[in-house]
Biopython code that builds the backbone (N, CA, C, O; Angstrom):
import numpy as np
from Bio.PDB.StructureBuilder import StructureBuilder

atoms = [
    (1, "UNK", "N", (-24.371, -17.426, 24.951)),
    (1, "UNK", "CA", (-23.581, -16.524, 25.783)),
    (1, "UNK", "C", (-24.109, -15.107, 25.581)),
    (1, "UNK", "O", (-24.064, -14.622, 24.451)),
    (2, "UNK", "N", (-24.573, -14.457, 26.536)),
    (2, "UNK", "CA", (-24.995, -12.885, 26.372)),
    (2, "UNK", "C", (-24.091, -12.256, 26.619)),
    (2, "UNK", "O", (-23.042, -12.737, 27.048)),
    (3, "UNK", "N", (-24.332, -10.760, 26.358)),
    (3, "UNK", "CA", (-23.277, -9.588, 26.085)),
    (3, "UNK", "C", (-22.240, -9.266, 26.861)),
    (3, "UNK", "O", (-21.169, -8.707, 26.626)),
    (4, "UNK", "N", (-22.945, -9.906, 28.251)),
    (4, "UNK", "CA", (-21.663, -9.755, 29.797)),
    (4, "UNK", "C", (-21.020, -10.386, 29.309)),
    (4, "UNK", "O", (-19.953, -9.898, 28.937)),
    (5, "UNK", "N", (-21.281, -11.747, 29.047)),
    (5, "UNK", "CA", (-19.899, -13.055, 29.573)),
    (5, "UNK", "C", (-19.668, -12.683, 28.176)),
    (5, "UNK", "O", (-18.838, -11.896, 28.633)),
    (6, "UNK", "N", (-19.606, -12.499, 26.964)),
    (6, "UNK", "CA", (-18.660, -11.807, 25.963)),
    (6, "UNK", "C", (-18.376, -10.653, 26.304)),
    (6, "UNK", "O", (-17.768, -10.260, 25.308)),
    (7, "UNK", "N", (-18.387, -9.794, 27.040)),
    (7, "UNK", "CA", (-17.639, -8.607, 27.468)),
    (7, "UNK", "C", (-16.511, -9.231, 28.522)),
    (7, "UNK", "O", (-15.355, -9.355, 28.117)),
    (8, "UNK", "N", (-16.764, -9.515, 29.504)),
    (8, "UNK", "CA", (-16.222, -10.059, 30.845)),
    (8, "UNK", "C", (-15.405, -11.662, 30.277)),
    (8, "UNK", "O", (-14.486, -12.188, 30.904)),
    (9, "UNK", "N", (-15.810, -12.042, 29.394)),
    (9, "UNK", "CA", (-14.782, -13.541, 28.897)),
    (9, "UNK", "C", (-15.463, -14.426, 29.815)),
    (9, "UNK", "O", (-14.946, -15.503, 30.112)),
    (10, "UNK", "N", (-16.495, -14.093, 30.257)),
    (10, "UNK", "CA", (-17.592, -15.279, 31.469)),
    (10, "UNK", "C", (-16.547, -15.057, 33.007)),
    (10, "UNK", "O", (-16.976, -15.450, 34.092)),
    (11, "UNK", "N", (-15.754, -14.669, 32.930)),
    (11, "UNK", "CA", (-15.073, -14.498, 34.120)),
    (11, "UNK", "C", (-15.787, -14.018, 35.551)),
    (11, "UNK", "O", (-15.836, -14.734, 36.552)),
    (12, "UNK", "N", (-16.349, -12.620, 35.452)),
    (12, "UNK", "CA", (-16.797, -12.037, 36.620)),
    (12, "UNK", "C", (-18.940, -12.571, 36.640)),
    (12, "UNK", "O", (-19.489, -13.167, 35.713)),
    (13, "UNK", "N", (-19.551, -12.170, 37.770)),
    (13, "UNK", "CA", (-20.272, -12.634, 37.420)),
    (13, "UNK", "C", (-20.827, -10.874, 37.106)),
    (13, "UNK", "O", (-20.303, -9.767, 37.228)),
    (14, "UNK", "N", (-22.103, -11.373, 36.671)),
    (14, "UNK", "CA", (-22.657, -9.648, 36.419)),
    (14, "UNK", "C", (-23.666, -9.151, 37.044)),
    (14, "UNK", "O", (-24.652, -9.860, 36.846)),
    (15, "UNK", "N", (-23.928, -8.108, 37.825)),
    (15, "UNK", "CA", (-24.607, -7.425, 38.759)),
    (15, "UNK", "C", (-25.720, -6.281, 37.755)),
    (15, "UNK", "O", (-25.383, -5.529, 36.840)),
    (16, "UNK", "N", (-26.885, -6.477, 38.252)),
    (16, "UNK", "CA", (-27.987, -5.363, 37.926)),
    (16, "UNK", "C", (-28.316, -4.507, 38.937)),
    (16, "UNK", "O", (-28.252, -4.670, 40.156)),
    (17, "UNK", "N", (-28.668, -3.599, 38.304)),
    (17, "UNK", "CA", (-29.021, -2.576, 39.299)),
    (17, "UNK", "C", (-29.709, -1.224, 38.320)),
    (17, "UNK", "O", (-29.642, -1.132, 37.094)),
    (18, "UNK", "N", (-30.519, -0.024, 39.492)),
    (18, "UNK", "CA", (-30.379, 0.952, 38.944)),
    (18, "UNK", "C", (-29.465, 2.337, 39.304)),
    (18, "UNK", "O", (-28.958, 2.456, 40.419)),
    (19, "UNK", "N", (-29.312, 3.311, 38.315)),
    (19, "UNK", "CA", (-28.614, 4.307, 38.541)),
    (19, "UNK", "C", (-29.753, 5.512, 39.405)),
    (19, "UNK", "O", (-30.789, 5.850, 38.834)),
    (20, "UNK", "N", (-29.394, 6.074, 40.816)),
    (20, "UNK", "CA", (-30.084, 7.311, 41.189)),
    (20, "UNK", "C", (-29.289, 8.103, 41.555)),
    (20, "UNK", "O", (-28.238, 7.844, 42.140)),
    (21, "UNK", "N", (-29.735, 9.256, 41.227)),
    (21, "UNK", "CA", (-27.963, 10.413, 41.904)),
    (21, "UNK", "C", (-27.075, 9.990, 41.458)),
    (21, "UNK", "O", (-26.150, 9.972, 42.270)),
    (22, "UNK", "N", (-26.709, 9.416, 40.073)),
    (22, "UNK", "CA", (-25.306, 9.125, 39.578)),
    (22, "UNK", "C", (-25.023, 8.155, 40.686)),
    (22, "UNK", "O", (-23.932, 8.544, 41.103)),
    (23, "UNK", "N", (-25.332, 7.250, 41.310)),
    (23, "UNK", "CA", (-25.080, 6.339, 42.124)),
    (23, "UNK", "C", (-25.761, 4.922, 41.837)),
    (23, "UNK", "O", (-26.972, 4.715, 41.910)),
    (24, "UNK", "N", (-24.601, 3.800, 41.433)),
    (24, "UNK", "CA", (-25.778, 2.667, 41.009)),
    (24, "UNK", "C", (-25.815, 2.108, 42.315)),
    (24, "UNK", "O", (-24.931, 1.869, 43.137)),
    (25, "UNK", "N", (-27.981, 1.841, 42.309)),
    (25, "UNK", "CA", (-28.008, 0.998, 43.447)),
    (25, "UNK", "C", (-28.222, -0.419, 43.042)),
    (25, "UNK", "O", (-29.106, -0.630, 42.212)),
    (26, "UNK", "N", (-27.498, -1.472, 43.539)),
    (26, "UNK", "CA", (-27.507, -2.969, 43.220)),
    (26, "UNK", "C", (-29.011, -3.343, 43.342)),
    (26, "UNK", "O", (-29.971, -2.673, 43.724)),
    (27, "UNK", "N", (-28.897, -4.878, 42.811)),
    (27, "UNK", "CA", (-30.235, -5.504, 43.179)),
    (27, "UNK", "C", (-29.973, -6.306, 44.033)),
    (27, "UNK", "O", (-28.884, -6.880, 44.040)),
    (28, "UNK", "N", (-30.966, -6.543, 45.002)),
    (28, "UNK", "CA", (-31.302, -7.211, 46.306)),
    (28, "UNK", "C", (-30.255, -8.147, 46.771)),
    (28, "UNK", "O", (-30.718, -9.283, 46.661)),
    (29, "UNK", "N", (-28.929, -8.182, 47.287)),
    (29, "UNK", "CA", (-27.958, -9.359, 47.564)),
    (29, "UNK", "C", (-27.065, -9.510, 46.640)),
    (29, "UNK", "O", (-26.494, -10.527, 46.248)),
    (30, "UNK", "N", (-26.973, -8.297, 46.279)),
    (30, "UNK", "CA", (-25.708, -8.079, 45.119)),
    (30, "UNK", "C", (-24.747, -7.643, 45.722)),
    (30, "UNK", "O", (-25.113, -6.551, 46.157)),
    (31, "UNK", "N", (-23.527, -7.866, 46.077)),
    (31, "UNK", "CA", (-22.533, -7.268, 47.265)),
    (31, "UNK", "C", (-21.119, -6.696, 46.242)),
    (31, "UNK", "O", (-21.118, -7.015, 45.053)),
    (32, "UNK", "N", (-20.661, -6.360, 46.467)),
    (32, "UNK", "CA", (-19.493, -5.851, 45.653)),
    (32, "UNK", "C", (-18.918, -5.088, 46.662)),
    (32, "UNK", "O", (-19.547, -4.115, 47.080)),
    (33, "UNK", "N", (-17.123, -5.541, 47.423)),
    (33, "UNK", "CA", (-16.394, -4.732, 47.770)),
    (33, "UNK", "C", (-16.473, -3.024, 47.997)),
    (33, "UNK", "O", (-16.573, -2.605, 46.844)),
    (34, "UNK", "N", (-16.477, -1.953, 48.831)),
    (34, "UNK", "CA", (-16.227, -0.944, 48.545)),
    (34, "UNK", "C", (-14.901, -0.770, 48.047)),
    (34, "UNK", "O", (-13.951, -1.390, 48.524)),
    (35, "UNK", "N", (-14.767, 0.257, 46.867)),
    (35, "UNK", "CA", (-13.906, 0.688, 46.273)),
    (35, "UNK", "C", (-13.724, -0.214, 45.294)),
    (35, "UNK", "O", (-12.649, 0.130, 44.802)),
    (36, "UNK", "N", (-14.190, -1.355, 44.582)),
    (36, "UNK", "CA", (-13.450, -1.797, 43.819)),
    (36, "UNK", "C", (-14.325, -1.101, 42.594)),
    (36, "UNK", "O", (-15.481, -0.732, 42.799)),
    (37, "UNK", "N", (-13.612, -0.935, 41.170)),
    (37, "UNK", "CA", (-13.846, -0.218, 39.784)),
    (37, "UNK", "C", (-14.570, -1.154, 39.530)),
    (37, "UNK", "O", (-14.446, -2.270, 40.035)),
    (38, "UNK", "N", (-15.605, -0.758, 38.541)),
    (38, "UNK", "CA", (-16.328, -1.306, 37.888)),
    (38, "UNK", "C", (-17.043, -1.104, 36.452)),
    (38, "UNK", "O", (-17.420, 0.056, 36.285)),
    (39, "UNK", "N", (-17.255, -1.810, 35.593)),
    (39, "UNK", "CA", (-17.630, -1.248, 34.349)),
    (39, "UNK", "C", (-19.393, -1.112, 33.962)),
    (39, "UNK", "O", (-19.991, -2.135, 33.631)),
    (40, "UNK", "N", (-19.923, -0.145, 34.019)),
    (40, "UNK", "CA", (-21.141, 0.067, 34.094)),
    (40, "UNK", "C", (-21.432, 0.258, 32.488)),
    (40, "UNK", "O", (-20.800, 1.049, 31.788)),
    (41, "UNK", "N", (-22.488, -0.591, 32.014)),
    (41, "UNK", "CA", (-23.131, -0.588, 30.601)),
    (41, "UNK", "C", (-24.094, -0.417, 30.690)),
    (41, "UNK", "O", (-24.498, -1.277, 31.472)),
    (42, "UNK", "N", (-25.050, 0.307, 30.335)),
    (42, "UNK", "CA", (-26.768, 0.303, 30.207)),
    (42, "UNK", "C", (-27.274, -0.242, 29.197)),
    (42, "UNK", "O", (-27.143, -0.203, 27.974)),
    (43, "UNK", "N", (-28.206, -1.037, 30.359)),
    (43, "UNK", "CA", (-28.970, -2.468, 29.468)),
    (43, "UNK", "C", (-29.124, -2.038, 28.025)),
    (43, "UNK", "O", (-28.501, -2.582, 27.113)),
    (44, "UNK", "N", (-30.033, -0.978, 27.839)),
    (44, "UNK", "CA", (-30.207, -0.248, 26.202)),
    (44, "UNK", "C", (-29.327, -0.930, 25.234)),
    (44, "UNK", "O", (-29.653, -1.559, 24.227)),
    (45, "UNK", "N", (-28.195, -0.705, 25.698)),
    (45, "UNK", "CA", (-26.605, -1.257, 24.789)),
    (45, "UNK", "C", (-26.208, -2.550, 24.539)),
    (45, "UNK", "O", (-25.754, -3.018, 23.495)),
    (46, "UNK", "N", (-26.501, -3.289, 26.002)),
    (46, "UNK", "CA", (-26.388, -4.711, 25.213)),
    (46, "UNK", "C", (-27.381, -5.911, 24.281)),
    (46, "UNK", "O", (-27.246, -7.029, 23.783)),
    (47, "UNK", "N", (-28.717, -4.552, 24.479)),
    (47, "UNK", "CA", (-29.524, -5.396, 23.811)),
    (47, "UNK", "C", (-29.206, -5.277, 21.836)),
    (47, "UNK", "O", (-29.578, -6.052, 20.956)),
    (48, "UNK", "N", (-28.513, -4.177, 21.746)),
    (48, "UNK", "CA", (-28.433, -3.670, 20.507)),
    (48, "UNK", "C", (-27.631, -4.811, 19.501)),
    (48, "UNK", "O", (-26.794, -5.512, 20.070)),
    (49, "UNK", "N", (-27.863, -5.041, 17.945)),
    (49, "UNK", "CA", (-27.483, -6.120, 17.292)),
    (49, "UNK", "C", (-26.229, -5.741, 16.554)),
    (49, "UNK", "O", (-26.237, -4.716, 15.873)),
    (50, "UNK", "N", (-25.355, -6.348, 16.621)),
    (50, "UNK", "CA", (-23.946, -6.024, 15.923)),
    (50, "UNK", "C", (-24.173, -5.615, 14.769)),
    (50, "UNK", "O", (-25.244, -6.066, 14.363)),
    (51, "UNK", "N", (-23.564, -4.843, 13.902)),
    (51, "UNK", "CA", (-23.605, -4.608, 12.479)),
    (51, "UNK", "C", (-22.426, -5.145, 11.997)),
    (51, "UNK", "O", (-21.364, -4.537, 12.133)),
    (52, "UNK", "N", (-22.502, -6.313, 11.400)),
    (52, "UNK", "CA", (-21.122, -6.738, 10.719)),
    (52, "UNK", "C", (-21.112, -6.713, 9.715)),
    (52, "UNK", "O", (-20.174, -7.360, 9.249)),
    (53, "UNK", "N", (-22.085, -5.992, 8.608)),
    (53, "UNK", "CA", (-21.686, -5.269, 7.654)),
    (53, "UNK", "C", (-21.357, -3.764, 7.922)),
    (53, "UNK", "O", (-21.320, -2.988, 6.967)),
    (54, "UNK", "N", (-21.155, -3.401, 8.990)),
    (54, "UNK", "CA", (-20.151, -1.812, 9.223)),
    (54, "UNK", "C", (-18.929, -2.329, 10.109)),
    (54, "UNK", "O", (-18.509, -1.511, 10.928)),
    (55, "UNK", "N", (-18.303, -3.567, 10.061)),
    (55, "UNK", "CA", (-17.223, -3.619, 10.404)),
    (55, "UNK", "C", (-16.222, -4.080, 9.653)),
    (55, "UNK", "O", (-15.893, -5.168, 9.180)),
    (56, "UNK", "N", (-15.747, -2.792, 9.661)),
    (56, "UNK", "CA", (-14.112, -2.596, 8.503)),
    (56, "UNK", "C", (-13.191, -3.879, 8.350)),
    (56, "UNK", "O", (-12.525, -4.016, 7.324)),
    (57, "UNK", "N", (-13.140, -5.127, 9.707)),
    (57, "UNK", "CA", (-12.468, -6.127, 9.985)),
    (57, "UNK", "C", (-13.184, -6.871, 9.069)),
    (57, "UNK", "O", (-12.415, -7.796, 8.809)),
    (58, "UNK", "N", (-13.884, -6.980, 8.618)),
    (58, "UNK", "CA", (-14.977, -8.192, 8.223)),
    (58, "UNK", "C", (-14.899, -8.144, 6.621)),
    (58, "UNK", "O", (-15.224, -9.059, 5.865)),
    (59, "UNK", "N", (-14.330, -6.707, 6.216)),
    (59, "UNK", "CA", (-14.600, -6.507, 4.719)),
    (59, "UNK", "C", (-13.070, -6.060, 4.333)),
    (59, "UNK", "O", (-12.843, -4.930, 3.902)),
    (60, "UNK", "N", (-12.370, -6.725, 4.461)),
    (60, "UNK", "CA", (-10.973, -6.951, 4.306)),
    (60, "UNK", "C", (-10.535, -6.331, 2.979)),
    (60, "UNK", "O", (-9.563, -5.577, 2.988)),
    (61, "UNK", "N", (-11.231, -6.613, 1.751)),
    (61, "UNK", "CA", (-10.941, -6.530, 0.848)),
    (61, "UNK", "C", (-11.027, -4.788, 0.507)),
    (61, "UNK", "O", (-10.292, -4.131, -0.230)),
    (62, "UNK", "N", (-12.091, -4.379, 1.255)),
    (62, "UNK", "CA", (-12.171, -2.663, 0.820)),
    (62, "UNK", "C", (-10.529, -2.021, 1.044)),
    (62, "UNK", "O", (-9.993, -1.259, 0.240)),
    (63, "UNK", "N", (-9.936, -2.490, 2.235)),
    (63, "UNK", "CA", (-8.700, -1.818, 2.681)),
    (63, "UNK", "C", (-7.798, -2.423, 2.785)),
    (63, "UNK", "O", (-6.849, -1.736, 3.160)),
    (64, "UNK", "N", (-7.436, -4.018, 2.555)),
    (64, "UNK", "CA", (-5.983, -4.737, 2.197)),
    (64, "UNK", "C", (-5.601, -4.104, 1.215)),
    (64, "UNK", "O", (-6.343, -3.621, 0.360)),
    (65, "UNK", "N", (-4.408, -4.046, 1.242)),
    (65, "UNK", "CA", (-3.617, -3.391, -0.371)),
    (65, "UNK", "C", (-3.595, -5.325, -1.057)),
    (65, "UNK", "O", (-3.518, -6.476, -0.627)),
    (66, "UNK", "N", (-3.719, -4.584, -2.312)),
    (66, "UNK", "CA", (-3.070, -5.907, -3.460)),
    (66, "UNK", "C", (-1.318, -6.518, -3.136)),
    (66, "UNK", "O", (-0.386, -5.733, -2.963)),
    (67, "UNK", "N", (-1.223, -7.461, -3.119)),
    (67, "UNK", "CA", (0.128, -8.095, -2.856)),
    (67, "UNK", "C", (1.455, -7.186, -4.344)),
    (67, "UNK", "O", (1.312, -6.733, -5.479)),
    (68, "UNK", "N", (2.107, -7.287, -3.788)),
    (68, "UNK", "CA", (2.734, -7.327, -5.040)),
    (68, "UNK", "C", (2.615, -8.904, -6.643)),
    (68, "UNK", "O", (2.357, -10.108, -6.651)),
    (69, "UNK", "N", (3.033, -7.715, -7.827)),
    (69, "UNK", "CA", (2.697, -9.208, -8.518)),
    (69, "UNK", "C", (3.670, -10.508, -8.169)),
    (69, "UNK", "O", (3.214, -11.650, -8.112)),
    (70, "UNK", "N", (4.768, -10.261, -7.991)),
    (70, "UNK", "CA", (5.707, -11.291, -7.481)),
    (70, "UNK", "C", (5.940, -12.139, -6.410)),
    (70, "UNK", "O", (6.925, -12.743, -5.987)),
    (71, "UNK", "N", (4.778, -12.030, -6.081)),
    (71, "UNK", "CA", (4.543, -12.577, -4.527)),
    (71, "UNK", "C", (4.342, -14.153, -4.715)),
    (71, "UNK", "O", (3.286, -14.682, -5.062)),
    (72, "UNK", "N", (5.418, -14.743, -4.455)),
    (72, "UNK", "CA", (5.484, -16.354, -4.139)),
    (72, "UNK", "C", (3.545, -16.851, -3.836)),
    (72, "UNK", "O", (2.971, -16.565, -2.785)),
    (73, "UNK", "N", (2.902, -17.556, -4.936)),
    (73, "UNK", "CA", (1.891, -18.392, -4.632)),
    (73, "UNK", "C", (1.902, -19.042, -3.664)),
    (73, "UNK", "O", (0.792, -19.085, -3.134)),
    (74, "UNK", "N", (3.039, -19.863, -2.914)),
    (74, "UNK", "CA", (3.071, -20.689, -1.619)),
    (74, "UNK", "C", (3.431, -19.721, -0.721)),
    (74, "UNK", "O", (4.024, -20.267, 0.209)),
    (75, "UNK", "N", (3.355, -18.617, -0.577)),
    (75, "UNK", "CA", (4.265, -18.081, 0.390)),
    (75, "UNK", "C", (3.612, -18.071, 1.791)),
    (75, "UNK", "O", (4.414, -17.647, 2.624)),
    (76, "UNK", "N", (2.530, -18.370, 2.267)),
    (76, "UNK", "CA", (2.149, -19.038, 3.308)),
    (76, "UNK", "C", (2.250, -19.989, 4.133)),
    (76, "UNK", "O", (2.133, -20.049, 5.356)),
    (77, "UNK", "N", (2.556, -20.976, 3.075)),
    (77, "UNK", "CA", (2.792, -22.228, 3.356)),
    (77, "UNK", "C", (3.997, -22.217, 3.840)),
    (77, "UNK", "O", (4.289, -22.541, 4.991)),
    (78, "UNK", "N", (4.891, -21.779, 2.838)),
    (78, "UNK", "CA", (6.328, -21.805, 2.825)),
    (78, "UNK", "C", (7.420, -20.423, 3.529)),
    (78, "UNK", "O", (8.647, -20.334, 3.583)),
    (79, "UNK", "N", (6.608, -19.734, 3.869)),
    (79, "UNK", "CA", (7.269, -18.615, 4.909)),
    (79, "UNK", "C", (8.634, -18.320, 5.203)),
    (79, "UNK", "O", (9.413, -17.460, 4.793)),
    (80, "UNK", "N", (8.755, -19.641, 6.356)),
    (80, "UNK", "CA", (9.593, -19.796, 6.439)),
    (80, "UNK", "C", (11.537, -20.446, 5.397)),
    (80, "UNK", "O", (12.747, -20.389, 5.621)),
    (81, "UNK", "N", (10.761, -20.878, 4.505)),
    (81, "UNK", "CA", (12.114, -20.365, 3.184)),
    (81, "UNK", "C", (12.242, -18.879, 2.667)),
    (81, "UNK", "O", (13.290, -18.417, 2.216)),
    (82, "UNK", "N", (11.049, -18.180, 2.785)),
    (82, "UNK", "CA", (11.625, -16.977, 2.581)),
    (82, "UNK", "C", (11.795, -15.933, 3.260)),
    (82, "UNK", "O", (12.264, -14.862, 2.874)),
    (83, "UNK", "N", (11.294, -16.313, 4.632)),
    (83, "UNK", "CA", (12.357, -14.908, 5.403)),
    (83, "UNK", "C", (13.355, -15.847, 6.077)),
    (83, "UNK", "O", (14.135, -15.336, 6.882)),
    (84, "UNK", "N", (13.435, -17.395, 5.802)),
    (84, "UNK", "CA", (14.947, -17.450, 6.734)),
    (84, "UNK", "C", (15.604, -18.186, 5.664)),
    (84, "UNK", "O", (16.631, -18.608, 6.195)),
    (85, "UNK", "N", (15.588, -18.500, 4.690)),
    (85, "UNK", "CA", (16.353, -18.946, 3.531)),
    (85, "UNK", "C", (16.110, -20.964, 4.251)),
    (85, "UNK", "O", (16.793, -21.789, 3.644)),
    (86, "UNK", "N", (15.423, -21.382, 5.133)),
    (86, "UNK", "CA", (15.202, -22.877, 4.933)),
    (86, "UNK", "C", (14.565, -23.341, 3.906)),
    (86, "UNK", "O", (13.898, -22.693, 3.099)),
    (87, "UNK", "N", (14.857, -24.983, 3.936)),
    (87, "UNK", "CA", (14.879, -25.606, 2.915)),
    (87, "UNK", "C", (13.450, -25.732, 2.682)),
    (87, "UNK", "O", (12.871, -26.060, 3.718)),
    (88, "UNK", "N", (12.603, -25.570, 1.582)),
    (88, "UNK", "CA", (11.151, -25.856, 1.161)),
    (88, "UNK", "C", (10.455, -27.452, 1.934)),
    (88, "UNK", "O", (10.607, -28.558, 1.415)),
    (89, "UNK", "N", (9.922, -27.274, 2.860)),
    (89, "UNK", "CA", (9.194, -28.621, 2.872)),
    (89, "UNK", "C", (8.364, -28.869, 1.283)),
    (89, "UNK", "O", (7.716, -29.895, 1.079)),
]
sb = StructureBuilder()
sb.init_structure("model")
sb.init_model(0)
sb.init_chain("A")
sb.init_seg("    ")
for serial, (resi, resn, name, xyz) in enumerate(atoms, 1):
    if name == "N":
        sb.init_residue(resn, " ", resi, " ")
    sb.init_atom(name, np.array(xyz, "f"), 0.0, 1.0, " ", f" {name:<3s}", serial, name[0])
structure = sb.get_structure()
């Protein structure tokens, strides 16, 4: 899957073209509605490689706080006994 259909969720299809006068011109039989919005990316960008060692999501541990010490070992499992007082499966 390339960078469109993970941008777009594969939904739309994706149109090339170039930009002249701040105006993108499509490629050859590319049709698109007048007026409808559109999200313009330059190629440059989607060729570029993720860094998922600079993403803060990925390294959890730098910025989760520590649990408290009393924190129920099952408490995942078991959740639900302790925010609704049910019975422990």
């Amino acid at each position: 899957m390339d960078f469109i259909q993970k941008f777009a969720g594969g939904v739309s299809m994706p149109y090339k073209g170039v930009v002249k006068g701040n105006v993108v011109i499509l490629e050859k039989g590319a049709k698109i509605a007048d007026g409808m919005q559109v999200v313009v990316i330059p190629e440059k960008d989607m060729e570029r490689e993720i860094d998922f060692d600079d993403d803060p999501f990925l390294n959890v541990d730098d910025w989760l706080p520590f649990p408290p010490e009393d924190t129920p070992r099952d408490l995942a499992h078991q959740h639900n006994h302790y925010l609704y007082g049910i019975e422990k499966k």
